[in-house]
C-alpha positions in Angstrom: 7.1 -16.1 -4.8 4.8 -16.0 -7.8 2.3 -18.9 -8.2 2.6 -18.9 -12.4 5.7 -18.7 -14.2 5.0 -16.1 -17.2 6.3 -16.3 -20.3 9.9 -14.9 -21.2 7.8 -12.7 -24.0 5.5 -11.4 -20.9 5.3 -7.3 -21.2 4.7 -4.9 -18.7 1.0 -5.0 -19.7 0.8 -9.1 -19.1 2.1 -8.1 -15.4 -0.2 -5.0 -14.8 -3.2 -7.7 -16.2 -2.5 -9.9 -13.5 -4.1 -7.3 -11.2 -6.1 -5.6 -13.3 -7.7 -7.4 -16.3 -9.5 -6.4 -19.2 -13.2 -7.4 -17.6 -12.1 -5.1 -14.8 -11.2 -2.5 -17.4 -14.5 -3.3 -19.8 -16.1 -2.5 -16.2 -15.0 0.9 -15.8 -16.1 1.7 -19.2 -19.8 0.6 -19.1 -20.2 2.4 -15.6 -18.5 5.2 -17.0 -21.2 5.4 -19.9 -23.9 4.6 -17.3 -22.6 7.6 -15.4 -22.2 10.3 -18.0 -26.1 9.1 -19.3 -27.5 9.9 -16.0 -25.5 12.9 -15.2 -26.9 14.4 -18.8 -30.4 13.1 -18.0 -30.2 15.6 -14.5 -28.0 18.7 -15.8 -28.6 18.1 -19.3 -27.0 16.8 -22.6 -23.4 17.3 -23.4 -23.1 17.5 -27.0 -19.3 16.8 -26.8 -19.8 13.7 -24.9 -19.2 10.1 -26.9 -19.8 6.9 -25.3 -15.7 5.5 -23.9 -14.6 2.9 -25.4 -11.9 0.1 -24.0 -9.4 1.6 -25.6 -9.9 5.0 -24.6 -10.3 4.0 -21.3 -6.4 1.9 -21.8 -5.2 5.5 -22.8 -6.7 7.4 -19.8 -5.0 5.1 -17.2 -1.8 5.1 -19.4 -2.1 9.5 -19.2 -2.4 8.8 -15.4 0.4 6.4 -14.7 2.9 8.7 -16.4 2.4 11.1 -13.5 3.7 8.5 -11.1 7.1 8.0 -13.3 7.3 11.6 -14.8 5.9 14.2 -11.6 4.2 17.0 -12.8 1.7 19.2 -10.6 -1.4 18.5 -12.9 -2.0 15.5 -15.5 -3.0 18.4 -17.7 0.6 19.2 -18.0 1.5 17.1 -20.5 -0.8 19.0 -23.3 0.8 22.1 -22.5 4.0 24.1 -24.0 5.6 24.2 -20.7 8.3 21.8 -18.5 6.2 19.4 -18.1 4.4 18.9 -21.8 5.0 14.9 -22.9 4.7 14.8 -27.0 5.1 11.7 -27.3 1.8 11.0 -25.7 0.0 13.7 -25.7 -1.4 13.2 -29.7 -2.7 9.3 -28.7 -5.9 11.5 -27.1 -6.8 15.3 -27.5 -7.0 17.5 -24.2 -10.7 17.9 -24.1 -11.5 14.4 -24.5 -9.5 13.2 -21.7 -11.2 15.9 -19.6 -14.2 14.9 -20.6 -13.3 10.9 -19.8 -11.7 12.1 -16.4 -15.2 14.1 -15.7 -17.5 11.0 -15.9 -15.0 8.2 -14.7 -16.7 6.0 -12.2 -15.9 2.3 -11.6 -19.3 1.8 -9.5 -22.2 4.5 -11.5 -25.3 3.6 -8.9 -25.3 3.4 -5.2 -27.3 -0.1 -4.4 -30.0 0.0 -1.9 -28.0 -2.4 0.4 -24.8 0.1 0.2 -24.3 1.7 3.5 -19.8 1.5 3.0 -18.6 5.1 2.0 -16.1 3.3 -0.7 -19.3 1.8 -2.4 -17.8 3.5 -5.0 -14.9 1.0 -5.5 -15.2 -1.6 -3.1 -15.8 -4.1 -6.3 -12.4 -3.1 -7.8 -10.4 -3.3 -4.2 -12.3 -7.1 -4.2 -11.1 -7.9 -7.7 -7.3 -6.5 -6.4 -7.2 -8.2 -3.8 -8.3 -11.6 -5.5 -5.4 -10.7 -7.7 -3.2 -10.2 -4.8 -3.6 -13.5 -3.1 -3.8 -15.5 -6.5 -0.5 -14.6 -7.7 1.7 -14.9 -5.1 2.6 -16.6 -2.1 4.0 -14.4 0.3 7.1 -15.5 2.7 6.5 -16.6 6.4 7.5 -13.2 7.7 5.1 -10.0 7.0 4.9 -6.4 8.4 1.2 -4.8 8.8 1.9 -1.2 8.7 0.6 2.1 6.9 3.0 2.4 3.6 5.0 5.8 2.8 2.7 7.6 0.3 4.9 10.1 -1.2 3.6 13.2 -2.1 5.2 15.1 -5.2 9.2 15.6 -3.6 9.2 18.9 -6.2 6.1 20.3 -3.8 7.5 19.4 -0.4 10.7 20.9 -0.6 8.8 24.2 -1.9 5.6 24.8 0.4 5.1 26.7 3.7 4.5 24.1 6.6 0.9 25.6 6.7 0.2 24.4 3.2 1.3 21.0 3.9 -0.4 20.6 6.7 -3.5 21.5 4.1 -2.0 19.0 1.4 -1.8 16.2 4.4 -5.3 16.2 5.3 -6.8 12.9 3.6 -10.3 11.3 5.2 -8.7 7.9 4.9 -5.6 6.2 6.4 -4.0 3.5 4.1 -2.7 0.4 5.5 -1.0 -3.0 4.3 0.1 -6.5 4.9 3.4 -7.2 3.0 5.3 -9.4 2.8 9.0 -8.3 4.2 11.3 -10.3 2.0 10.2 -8.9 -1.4 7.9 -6.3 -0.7 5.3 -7.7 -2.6 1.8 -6.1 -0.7 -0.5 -9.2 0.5 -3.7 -7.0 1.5 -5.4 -3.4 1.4 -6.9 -2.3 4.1 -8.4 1.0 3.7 -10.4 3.1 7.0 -12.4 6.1 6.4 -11.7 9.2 9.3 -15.1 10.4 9.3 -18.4 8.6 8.8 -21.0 7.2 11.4 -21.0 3.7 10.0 -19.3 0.3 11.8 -16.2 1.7 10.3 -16.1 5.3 11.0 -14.0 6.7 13.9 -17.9 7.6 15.7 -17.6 4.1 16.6 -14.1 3.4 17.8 -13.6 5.9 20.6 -9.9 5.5 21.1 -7.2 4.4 18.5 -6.1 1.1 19.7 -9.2 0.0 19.6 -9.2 1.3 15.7 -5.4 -0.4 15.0 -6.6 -3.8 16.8 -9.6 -3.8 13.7 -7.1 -2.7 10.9 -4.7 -5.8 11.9 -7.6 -8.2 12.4 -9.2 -7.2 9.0 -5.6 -7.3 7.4 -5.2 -10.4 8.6 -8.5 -11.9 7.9 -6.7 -14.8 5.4 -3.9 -15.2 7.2 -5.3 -17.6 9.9 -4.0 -21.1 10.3 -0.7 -20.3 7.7 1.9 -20.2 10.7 2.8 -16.8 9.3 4.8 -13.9 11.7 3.5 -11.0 11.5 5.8 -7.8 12.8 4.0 -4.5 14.3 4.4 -1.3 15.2 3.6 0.3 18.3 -0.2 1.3 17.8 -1.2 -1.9 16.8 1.2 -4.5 19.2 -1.6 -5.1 22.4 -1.6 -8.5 24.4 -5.0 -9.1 23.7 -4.5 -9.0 20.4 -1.4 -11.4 20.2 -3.3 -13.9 21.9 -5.9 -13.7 20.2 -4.2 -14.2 17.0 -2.1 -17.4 18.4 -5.7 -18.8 18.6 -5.9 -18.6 14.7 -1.8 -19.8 14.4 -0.7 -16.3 13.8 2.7 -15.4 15.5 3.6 -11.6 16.3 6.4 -9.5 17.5 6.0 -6.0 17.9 7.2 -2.9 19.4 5.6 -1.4 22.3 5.4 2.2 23.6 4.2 3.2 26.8 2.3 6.0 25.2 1.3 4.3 21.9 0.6 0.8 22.6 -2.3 -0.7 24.4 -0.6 -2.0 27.6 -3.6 -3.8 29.2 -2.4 -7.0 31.0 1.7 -5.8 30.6 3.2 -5.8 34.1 4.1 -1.9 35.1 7.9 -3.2 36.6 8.6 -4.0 32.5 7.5 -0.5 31.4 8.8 2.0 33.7 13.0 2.0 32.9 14.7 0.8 35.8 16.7 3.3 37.7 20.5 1.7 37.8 22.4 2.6 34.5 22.3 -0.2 32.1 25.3 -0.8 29.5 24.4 -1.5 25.8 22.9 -4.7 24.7 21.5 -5.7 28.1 17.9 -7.1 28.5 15.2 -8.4 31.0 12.7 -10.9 30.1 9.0 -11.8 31.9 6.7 -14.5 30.5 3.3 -15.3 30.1 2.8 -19.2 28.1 3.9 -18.3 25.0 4.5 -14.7 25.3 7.5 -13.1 26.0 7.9 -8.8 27.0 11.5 -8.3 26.6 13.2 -4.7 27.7 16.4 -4.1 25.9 18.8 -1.4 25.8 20.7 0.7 23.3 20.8 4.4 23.9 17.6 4.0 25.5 15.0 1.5 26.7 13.1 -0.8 23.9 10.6 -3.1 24.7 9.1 -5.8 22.3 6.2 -8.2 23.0 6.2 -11.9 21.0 5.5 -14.9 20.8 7.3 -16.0 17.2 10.6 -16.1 19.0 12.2 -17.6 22.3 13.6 -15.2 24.4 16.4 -17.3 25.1 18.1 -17.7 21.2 20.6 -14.8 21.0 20.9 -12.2 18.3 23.0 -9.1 17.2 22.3 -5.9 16.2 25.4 -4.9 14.1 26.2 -1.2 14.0 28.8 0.6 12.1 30.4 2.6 14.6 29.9 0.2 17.5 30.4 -3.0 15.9 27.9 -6.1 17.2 25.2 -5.3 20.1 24.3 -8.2 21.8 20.2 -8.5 21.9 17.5 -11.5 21.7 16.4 -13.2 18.1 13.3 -11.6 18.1 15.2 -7.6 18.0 17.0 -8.8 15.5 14.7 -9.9 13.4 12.2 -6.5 13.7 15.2 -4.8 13.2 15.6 -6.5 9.8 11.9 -6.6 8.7 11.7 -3.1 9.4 15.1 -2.2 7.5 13.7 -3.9 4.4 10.3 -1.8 4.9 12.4 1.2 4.4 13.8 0.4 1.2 10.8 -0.5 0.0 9.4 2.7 1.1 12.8 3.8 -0.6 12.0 2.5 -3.6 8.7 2.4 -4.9 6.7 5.5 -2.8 8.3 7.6 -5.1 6.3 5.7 -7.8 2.8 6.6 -6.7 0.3 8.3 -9.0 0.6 12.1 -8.4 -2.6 13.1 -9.9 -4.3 14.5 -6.7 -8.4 14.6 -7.1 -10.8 15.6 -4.5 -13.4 13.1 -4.2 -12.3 10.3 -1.5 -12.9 7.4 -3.5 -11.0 8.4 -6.4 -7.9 8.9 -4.5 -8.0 5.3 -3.0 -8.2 4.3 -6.5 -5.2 5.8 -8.2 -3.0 4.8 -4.4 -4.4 1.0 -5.3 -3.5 1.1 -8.8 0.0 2.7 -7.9 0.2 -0.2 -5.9 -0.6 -2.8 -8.2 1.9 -1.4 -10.3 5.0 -1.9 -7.7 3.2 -5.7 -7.3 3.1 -5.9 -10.7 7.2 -5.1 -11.1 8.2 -7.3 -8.0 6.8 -10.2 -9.9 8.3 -9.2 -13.2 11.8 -8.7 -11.0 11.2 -12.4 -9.9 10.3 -13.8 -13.4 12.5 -14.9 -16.4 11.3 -11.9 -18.4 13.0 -9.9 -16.3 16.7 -11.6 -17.3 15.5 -10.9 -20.9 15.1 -7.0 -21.0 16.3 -5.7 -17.6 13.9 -2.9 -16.4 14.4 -0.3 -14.0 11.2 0.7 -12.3 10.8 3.8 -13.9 11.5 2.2 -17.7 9.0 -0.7 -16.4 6.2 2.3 -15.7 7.3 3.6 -19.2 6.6 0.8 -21.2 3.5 -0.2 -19.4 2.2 3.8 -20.4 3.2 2.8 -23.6 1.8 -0.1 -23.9 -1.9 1.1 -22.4 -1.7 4.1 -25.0 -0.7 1.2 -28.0 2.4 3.3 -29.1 4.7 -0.2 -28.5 3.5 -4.1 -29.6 4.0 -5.3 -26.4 6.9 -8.4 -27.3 10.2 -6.8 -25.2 12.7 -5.4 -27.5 16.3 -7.7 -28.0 
């Protein structure tokens, strides 16, 4: 849970601060100045140009987070006379000057001589995050590594030709996360770039579990020596990568697939299906120390490698139509985690910035402050404020755009 209790005053604003402070935010503006000086001293001046200031820069993210509550196709929407068009907000700044602000907005202005990371660009701000991230909250024993459902605008989907979502799908990153599976808070960011020579580009990881087994490691970087249990899916669950986290008192269970997983060390009897018919709920267990390889059945062969649970302690899968499956603890308990991943997914994907820019580095940044928004309303949910005023997610998202723009004080309404 949370590690400071807030105030039962405490806005949407004071939540969004705990990831984001002002000296993050005074940041942005002075690299955005730096920026638009040196862009004018190559291409020259821009007479229509004024130096931001903090609280233009409060308004800008404000304009942006409204696209993640109200979905438009372009930001820009909200000056116009059409569907979309927002009043209320759109007289805090004019049209031009927020094109203007969103044409020189950098967090990192200069490339240092030392930079050779392709998200030199933001890696300060994914720091300061993450700081955030691990000082405000303690996550719960249990925790799933996996890559979180970004949702693209639901209006767009439903509309497009497969060929130009197959276009709109093409990002040069993957996104991935440590959360934690009782409240959905997200411990960690872990973000890999597709294409790029560098230690961290795909030139130097040949074959993708070798590129999942450095995601979970670098996700799970702080997690070392906390007893924690960390569920998988089947690209990142490997043997060799279990063991090597029991080393550091990390405890895993994971779903394998023949084709997905890394199967190195895995005996072959355990991952071909045996050829007498099997009734539902039956199971076959092999053991190596710790580790356990357990092939269950239900409508098909599932196997799942751990070392969090004993094979032995009995479980239940409980079906509607079926009623209760026997199975061992440790199904039972991926089946839950992974359950309470898809509600989250549910609930808060929908919530992601939709402003879509080009450059790589920007898009990280709107996905990571989209996320420290859904952080920031999970620890509001769990705080006393929230017993005061009672917030959807979408009226939370509301009141922090209205806050950043300064059209509310920010003490909640009785």
């Amino acid at each position: 849970g949370p590690t400071r209790k807030m105030p039962l005053t405490a806005s949407a604003m004071d939540f969004f601060q705990l990831f984001v402070p002002d000296n993050v935010l005074k940041n942005m503006v002075v690299q955005t100045n730096m920026y638009a000086k040196k862009y004018q001293e190559r291409f020259g001046s821009d007479d229509a140009w004024i130096d931001v200031t903090l609280t233009e820069m409060k308004a800008f993210l404000g304009y942006m987070i409204s696209t993640s509550i109200h979905h438009c196709e372009s930001v820009l929407s909200i000056w116009s006379s059409g569907f979309y068009s927002n009043k209320s907000i759109a007289l805090i700044m004019t049209q031009s000057r927020f094109e203007k602000i969103l044409k020189y907005f950098h967090v990192v202005a200069f490339r240092s001589s030392q930079t050779t990371h392709g998200l030199y660009k933001i890696q300060p701000f994914l720091d300061s995050l993450q700081n955030g991230f691990d000082s405000a909250f303690r996550p719960s024993q249990a925790q799933v590594l996996h890559e979180p459902l970004i949702d693209e605008d639901p209006v767009f989907i439903a509309t497009c030709t497969e060929r130009e979502l197959r276009k709109r799908k093409k990002r040069k990153f993957s996104l991935w996360v440590r959360q934690c599976s009782s409240t959905g808070f997200i411990c960690q960011i872990y973000v890999h770039l597709k294409e790029g020579s560098g230690a961290d580009g795909l030139d130097a990881l040949k074959n993708k579990p070798q590129l999942h087994s450095m995601v979970a490691k670098s996700l799970c970087q702080n997690a070392s020596g906390k007893n924690y249990i960390i569920f998988t899916g089947p690209s990142i669950t490997s043997l060799n990568l279990f063991e090597e986290f029991e080393k550091q008192e990390i405890y895993c269970c994971g779903l394998l697939s023949a084709r997905k997983s890394d199967c190195t060390g895995l005996p072959p009897s355990m991952l071909s299906n045996p050829e007498t018919p099997q009734s539902r709920g039956q199971y076959r267990i092999r053991m190596k120390g710790n580790m356990s390889l357990i092939c269950w059945y239900n409508k098909g062969h599932f196997r799942f490698l751990t070392n969090a649970y004993s094979p032995v302690q009995q479980g239940v899968i409980i079906k509607r139509k079926s009623g209760e499956i026997p199975c061992p603890m440790a199904v039972e308990a991926f089946a839950a985690h992974l359950s309470y991943i898809c509600k989250y997914d549910d609930k808060y994907s929908k919530y992601f910035i939709s402003h879509k820019p080009n450059k790589t580095w920007q898009q990280v940044f709107w996905f990571a402050i989209s996320i420290a928004i859904n952080n920031a309303y999970i620890l509001y949910k769990m705080s006393e404020a929230y017993h005061v005023t009672r917030y959807s997610r979408a009226q939370f998202g509301e009141r922090l755009v209205k806050e950043l723009l300064g059209l509310e004080d920010t003490s909640p309404s009785h």
